[in-house]
Rosetta silent file (secondary structure, phi, psi, omega in degrees, C-alpha in Angstrom):
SEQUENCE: XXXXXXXXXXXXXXXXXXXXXXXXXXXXXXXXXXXXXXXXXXXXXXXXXXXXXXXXXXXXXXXXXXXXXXXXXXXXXXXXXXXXXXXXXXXXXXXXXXXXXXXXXXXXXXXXXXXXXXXXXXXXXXXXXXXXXXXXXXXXXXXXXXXXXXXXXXXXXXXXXXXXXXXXXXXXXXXXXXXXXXXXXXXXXXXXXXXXXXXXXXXXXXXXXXXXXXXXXXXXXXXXXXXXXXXX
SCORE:     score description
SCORE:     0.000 S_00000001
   1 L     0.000  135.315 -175.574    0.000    0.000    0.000 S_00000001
   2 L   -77.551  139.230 -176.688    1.496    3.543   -0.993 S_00000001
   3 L   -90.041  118.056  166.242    2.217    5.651    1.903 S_00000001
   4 L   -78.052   46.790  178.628    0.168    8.974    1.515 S_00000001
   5 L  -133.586  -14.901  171.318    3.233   11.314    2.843 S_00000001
   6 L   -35.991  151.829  173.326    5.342    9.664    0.250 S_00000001
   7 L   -85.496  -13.805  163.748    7.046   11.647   -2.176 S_00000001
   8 L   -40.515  -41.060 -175.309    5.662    9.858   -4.981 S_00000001
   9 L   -59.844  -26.771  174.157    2.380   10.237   -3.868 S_00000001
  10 L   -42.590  -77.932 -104.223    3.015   14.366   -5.004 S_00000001
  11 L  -120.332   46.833  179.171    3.098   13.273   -8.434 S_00000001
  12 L   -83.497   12.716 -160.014    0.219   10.940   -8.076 S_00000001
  13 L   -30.168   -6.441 -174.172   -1.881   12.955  -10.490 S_00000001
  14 L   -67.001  -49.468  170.508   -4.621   10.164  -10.976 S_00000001
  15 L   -24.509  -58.390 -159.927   -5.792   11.775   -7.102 S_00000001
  16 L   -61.565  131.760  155.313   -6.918   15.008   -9.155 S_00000001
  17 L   -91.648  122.746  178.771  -10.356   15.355  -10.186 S_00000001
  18 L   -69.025  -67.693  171.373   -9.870   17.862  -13.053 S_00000001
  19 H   -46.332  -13.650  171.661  -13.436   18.957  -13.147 S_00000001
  20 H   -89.805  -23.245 -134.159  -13.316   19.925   -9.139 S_00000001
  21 H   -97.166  -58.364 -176.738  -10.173   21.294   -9.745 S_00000001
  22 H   -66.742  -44.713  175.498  -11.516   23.789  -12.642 S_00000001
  23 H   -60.461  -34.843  177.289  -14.778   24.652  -10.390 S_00000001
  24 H   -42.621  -69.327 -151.756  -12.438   25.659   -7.572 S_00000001
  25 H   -61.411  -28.609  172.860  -10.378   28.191   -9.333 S_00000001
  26 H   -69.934  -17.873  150.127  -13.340   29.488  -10.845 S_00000001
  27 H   -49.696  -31.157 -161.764  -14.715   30.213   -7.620 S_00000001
  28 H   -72.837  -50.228 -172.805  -11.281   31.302   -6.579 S_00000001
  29 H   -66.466  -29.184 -154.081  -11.151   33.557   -9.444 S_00000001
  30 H   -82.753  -61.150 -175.113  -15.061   34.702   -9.058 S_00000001
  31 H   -67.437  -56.391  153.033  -14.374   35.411   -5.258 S_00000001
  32 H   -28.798  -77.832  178.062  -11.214   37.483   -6.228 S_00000001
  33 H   -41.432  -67.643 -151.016  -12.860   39.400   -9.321 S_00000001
  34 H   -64.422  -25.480 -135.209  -16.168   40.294   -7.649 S_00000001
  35 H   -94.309  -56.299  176.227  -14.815   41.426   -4.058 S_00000001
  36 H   -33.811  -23.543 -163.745  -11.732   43.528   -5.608 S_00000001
  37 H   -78.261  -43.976 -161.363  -14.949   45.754   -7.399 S_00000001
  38 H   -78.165  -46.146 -171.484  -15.778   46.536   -3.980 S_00000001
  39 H   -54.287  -52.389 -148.010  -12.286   47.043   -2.414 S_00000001
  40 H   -47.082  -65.852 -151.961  -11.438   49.418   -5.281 S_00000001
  41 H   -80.213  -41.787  177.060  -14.557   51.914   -4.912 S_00000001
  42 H   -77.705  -48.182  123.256  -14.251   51.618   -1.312 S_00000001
  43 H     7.055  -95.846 -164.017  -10.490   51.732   -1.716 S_00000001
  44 H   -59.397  -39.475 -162.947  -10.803   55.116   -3.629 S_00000001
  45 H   -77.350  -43.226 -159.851  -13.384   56.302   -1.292 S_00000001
  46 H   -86.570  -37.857 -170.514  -11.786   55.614    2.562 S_00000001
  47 H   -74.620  -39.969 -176.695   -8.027   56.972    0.925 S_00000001
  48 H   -70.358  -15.466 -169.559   -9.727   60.457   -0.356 S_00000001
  49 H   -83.605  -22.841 -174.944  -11.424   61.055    3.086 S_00000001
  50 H   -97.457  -26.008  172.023   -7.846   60.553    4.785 S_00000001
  51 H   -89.863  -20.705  158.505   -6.198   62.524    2.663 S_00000001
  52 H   -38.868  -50.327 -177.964   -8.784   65.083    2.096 S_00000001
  53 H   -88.392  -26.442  177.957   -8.923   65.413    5.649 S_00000001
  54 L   -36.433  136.002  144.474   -5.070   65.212    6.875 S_00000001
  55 L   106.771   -7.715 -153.071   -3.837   68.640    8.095 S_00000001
  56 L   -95.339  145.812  159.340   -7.326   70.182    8.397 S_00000001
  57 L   -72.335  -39.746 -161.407   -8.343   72.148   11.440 S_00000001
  58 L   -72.784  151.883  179.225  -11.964   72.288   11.475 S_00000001
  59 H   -43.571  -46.410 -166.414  -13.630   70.134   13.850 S_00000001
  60 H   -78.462  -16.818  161.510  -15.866   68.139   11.542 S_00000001
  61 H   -33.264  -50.536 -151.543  -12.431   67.388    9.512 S_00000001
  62 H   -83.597  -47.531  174.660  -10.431   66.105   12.585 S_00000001
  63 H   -35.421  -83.554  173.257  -13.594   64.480   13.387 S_00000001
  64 H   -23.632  -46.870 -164.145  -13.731   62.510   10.056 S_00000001
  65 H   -83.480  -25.225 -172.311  -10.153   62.007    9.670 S_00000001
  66 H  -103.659   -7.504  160.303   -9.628   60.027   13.033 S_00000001
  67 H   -68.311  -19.069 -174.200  -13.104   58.038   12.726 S_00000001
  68 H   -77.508  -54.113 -156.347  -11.782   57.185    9.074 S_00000001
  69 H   -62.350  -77.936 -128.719   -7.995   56.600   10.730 S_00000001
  70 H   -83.982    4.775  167.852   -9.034   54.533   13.609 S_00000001
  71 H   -78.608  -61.932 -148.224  -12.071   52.187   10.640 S_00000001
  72 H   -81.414  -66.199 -168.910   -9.113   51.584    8.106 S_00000001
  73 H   -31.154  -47.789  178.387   -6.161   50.915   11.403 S_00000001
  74 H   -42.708  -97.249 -177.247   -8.947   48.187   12.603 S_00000001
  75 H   -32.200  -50.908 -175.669   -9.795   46.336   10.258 S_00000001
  76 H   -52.666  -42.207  172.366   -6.553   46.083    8.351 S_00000001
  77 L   -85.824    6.774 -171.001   -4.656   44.913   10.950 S_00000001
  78 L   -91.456  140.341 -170.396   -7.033   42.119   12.340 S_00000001
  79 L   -72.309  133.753  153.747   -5.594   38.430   10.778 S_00000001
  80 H   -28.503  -70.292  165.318   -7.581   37.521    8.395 S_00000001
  81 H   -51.796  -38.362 -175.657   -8.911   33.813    9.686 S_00000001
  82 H   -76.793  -44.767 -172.412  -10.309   36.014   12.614 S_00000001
  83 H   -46.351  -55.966 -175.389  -11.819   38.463   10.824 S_00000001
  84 H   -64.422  -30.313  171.540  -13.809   36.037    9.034 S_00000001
  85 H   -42.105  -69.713  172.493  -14.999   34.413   12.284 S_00000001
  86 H   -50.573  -32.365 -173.172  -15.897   37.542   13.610 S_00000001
  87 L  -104.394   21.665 -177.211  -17.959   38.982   11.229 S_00000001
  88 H   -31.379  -52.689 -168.697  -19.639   35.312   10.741 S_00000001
  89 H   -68.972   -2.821 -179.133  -23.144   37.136   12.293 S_00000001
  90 H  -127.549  -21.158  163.265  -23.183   39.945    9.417 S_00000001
  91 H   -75.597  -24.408  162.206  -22.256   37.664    6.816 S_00000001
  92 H   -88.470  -35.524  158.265  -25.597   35.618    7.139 S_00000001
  93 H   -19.671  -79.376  178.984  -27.566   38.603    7.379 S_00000001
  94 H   -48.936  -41.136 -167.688  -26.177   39.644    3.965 S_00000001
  95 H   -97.144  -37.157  166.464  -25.676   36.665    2.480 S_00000001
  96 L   102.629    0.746  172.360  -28.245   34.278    4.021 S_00000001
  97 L  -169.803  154.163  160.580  -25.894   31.532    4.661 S_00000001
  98 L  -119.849   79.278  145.107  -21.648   31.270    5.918 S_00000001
  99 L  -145.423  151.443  169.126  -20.550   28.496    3.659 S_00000001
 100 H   100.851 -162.214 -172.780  -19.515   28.746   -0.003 S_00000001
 101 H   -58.345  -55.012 -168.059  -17.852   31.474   -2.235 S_00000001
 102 H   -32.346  -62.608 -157.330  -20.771   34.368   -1.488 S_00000001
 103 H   -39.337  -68.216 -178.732  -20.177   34.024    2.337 S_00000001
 104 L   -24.900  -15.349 -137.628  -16.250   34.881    1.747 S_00000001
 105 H  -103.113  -55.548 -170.525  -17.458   38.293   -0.095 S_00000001
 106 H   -77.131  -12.852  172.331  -18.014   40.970    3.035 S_00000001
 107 H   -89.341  -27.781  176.232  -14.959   39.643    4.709 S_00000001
 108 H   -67.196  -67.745  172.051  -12.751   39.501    1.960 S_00000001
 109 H   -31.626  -71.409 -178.817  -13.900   43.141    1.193 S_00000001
 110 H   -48.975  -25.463  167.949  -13.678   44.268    4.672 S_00000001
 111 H   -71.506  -30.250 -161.066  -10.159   42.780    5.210 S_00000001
 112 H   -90.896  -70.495  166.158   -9.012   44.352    2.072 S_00000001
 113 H   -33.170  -31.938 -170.123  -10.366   47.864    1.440 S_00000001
 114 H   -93.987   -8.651  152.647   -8.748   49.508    4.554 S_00000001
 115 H   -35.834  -67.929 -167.551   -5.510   48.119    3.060 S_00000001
 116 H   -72.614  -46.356 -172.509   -5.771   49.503   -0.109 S_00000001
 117 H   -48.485  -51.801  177.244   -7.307   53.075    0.917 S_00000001
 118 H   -61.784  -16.457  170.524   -3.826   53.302    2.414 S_00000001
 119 H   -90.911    1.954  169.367   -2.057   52.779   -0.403 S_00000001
 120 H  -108.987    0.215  113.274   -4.018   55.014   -2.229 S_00000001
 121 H   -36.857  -31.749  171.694   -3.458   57.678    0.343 S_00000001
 122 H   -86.899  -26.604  178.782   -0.045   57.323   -0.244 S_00000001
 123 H   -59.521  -54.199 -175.383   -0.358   57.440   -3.879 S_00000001
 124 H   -69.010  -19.248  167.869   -1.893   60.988   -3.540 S_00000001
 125 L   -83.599   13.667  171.308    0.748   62.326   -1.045 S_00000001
 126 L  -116.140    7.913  175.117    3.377   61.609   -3.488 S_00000001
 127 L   -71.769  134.039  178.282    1.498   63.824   -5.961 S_00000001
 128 L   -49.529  139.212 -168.296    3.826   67.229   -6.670 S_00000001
 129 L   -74.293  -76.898 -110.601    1.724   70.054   -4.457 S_00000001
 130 L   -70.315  -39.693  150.131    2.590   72.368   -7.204 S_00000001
 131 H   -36.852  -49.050 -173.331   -0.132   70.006   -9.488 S_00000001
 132 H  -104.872  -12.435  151.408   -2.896   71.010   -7.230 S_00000001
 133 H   -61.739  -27.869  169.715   -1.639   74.723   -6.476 S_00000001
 134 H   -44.909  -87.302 -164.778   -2.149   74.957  -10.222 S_00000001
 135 H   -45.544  -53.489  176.309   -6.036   73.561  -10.257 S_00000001
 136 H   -38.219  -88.806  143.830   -6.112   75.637   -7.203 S_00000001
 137 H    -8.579   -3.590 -165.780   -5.344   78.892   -9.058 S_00000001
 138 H  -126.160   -6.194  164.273   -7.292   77.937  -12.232 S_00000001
 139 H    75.095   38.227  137.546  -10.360   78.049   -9.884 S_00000001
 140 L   -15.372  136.497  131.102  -10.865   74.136   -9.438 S_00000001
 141 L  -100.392 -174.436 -158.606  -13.232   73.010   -6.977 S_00000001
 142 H   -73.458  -33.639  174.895  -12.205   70.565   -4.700 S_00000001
 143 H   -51.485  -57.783  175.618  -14.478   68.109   -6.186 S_00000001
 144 H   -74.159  -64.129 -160.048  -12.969   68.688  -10.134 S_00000001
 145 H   -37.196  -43.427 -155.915   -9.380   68.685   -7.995 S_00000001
 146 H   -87.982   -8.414 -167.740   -9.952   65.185   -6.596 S_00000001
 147 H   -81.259  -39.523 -142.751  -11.513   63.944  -10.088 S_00000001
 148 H  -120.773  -32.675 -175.599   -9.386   65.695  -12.515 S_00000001
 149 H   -91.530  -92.755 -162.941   -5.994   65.985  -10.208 S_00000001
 150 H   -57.663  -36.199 -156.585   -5.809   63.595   -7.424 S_00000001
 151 H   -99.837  -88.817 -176.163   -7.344   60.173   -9.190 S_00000001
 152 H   -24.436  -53.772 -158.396   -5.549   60.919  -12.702 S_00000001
 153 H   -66.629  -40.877  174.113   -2.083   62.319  -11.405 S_00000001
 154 H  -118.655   17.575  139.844   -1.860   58.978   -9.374 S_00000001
 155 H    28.687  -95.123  176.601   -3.111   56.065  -11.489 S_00000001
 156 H   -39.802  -56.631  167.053   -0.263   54.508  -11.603 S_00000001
 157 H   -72.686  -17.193 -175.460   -0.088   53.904   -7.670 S_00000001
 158 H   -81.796  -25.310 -175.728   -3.777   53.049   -7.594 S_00000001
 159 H   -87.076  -39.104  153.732   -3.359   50.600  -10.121 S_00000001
 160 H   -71.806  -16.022  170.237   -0.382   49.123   -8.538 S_00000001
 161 H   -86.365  -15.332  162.616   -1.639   49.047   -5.393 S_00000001
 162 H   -45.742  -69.026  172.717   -4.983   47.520   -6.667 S_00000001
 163 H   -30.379  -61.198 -171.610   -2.599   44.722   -8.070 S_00000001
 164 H   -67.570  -43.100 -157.611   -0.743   44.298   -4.847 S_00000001
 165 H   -99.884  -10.637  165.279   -3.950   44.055   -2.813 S_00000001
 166 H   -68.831  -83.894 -144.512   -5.959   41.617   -6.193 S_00000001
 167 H   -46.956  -14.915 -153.043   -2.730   39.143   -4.783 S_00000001
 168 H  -102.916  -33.829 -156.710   -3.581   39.309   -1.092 S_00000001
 169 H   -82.839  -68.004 -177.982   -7.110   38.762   -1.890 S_00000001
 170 H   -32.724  -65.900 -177.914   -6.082   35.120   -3.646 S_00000001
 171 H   -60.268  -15.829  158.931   -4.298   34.440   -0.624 S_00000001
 172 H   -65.994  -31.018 -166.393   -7.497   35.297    1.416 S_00000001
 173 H   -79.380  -16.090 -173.913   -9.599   33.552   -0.599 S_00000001
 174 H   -86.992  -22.188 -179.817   -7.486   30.118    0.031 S_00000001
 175 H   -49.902  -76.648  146.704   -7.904   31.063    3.996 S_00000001
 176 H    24.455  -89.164 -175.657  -11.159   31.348    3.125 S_00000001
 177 H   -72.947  -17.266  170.059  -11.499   28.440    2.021 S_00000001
 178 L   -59.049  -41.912  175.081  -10.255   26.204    4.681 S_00000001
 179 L  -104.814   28.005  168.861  -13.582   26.755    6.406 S_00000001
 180 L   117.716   15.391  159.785  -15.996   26.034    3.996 S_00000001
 181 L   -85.784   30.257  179.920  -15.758   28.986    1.053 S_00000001
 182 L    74.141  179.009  154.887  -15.127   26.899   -1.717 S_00000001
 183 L    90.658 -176.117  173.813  -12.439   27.815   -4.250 S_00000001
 184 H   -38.959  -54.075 -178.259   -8.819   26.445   -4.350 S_00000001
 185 H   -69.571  -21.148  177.390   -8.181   26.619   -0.984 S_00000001
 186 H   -89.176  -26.053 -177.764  -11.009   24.311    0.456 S_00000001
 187 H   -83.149  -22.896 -179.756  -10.436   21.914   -2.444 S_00000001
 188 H   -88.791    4.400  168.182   -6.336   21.932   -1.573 S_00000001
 189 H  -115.086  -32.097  162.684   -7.612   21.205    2.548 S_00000001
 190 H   -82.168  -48.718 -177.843  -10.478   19.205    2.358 S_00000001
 191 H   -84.160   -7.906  172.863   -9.935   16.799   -1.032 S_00000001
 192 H  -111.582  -83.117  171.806   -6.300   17.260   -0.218 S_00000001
 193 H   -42.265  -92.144 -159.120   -4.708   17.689    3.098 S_00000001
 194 H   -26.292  -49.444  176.394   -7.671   15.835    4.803 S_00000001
 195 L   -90.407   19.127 -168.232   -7.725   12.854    2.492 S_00000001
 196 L    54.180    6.163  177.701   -4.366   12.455    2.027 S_00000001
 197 L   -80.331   58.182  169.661   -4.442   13.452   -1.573 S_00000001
 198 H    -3.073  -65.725 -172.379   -0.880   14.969   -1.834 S_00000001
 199 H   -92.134   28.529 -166.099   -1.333   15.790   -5.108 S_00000001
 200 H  -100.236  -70.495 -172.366   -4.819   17.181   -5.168 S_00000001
 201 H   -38.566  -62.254 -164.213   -2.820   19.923   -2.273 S_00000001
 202 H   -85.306    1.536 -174.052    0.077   20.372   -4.774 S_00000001
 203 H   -94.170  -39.821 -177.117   -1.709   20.708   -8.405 S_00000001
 204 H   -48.452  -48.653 -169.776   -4.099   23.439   -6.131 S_00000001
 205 H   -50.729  -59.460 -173.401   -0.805   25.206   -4.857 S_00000001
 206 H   -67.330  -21.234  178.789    0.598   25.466   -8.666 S_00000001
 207 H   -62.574  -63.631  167.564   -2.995   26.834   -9.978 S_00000001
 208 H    12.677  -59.504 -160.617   -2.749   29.079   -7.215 S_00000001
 209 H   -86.610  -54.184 -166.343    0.710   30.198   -8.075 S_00000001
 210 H   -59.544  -35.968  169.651   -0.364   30.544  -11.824 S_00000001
 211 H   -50.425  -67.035  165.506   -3.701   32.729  -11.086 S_00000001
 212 H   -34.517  -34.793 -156.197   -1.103   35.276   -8.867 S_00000001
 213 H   -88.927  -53.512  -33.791    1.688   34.793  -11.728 S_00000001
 214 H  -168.192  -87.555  154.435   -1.284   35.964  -14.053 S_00000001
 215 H   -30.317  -66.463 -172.818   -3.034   39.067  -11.813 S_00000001
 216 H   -69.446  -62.006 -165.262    0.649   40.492  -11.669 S_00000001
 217 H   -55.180  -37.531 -177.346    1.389   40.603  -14.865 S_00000001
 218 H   -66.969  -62.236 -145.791   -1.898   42.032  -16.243 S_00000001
 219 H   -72.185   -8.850  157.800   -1.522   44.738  -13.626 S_00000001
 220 H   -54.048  -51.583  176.697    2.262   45.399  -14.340 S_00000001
 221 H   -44.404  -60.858 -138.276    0.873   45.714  -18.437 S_00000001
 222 H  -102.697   -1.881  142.132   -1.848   48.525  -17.427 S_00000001
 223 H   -43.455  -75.921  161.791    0.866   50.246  -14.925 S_00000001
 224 H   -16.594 -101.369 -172.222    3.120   50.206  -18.240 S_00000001
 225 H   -23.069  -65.877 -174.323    0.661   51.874  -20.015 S_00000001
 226 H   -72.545  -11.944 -171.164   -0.574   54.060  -18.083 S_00000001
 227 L   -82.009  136.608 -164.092    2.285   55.322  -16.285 S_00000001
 228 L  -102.358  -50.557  172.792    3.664   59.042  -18.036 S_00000001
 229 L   -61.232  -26.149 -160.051    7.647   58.280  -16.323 S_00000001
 230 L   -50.401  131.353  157.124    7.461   54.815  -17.962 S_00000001
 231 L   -94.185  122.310 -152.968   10.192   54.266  -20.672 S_00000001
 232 L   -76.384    0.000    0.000    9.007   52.918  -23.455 S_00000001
């Protein structure tokens, strides 16, 4: 009888169900895609209110900016696998149930967006002042400034950080998955680990790797592009 810790058994490929293999990553991929919609626009939205607000005196500013601060500091920093635990009681509300891809969707979001609003806070604090003393002087409002200025002039960081934070999301989605959201990761712990199916674990691990080798590259192409410093 073959010992399933062998190393042979890795290359066992007969273990793989192809067709389970292919629903996974499209869940994986699904789970990724739809959640990332949300980080972005929430993303875009939680980074202009801290940078909007940095520096500002008036009360309801200071207000904003450290209810904003201390929303993005939370969340971001809470481990994933907890996160998901924790918000178990607002994911069946929304969702109506916490097993499969949907459930994975407000936690994935919620883990992710206060990530990315910081890097897209940072993107706009590396924009040249001198850009928005312009629009300033050309009788902007703040509104065409953040539209016209702020979002255009730093793109490039939004798009790479979008990128960076699409990869993190993959790797959430296999956490994820460990307790019952579908996708790669529940098919490389349950149909893998659990059952001894070596290679079930290691053909998930290389899809894995290829969806991530995949994600970076498109968003290095539309960085390329889009980027004005770029050298063609």
């Amino acid at each position: 009888m073959r010992d399933p810790n062998s190393f042979a058994s890795y290359f066992n490929f007969a273990q793989v169900n192809w067709n389970n293999l292919w629903s996974a990553t499209v869940e994986t991929v699904w789970m990724t895609l739809l959640s990332l919609v949300f980080v972005f626009i929430f993303g875009i939205i939680l980074g202009l209110l801290l940078f909007e607000t940095t520096g500002k005196h008036t009360a309801g500013a200071v207000i904003l900016n450290k209810l904003t601060a201390i929303f993005v500091n939370i969340f971001r920093s809470i481990p994933f696998i907890i996160l998901i635990v924790l918000l178990i009681p607002l994911t069946k509300k929304m969702t109506g149930t916490i097993i499969g891809p949907r459930a994975a969707i407000p936690s994935l979001i919620i883990s992710a967006a206060p990530f990315y609003a910081r890097m897209v806070e940072i993107g706009f604090h590396e924009i040249d002042a001198g850009v928005i003393e312009a629009a300033e002087a050309m009788g902007a409002s703040r509104l065409q400034i953040m539209w016209k200025v702020l979002i255009p002039e730093s793109l490039p960081a939004i798009v790479s950080g979008i990128t960076v934070t699409g990869i993190s999301l993959i790797g959430y989605t296999a956490m994820a998955g460990v307790i019952g959201a579908g996708g790669l990761g529940n098919l490389a712990y349950q149909d893998g680990f659990q059952a001894n199916q070596n290679a079930v674990t290691l053909t998930a691990t290389v899809v894995i790797l290829i969806v991530v080798f995949i994600f970076q590259a498109i968003g290095d192409f539309a960085v390329r592009k889009i980027d004005k410093r770029a050298i063609a």
